[in-house]
C-alpha positions as CSV (number, residue, x, y, z in Angstrom):
1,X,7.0,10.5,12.9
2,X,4.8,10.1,16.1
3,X,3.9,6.3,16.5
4,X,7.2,3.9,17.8
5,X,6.4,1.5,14.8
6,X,7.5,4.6,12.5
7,X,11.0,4.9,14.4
8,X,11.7,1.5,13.7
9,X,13.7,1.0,10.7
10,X,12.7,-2.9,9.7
11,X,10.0,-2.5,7.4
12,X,7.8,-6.0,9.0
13,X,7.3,-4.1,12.2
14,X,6.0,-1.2,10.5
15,X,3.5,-3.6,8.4
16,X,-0.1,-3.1,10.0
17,X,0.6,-0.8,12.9
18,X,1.9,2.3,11.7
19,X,-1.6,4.2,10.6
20,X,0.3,7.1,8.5
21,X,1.7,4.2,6.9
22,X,-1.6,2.9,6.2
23,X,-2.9,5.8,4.8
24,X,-0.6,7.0,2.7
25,X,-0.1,3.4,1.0
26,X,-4.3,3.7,0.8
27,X,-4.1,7.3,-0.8
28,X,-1.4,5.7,-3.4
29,X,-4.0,3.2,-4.1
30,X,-6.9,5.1,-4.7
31,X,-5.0,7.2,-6.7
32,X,-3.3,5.0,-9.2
33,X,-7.3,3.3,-9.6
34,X,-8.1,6.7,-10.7
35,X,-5.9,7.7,-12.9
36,X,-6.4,4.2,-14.4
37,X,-10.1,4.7,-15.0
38,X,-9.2,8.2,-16.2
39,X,-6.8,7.5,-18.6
40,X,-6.5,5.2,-21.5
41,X,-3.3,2.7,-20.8
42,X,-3.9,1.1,-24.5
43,X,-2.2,4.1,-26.0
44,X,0.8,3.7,-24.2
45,X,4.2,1.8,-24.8
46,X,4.1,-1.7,-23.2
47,X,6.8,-1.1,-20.9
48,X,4.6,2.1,-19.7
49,X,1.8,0.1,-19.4
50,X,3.7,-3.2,-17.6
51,X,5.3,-0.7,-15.2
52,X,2.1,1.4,-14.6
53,X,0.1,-2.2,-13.5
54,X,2.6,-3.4,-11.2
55,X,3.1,-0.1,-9.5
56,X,-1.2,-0.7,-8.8
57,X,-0.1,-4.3,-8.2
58,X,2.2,-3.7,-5.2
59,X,0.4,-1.2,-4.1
60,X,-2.6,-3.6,-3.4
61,X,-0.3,-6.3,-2.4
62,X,1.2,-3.9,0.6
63,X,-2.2,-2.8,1.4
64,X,-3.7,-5.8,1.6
65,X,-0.2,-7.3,4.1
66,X,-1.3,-4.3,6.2
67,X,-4.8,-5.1,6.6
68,X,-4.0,-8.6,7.2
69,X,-1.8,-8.1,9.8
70,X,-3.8,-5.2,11.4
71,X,-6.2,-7.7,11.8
72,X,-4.1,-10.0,13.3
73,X,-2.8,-7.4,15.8
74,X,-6.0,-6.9,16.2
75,X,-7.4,-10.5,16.9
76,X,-4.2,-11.5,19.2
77,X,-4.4,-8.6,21.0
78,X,-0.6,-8.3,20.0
79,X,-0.7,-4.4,19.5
């Protein structure tokens, strides 16, 4: 990986500076959203369905900790 936040190995110094990062946790996103509009979860086991929404669910969650603290990089000029 090209960027020095990829070479470290602590996963909070990666959050919001590391733009590969970013993007492939954004691709996952948009991804999982459309398979879930293209698919129809109600025919699936419960656990399938449980395990299928909090895969989405992190996924935003991590996003949205990378956005957040982009912006904050950002703001306090701390990049």
């Amino acid at each position: 990986m090209a960027c020095n936040a990829c070479m470290s190995s602590l996963f909070k110094e990666k959050l919001g500076r590391c733009k590969q990062c970013m993007l492939i946790n954004l691709v996952m996103l948009i991804g999982f959203f459309a398979v879930y509009m293209m698919v129809d979860i109600e025919q699936w086991l419960v656990v399938q369905q449980v395990t299928f929404l909090m895969f989405f669910a992190i996924t935003a969650i991590l996003m949205a900790l990378h956005l957040l603290l982009w912006c904050f990089y950002r703001l306090t000029d701390k990049y």
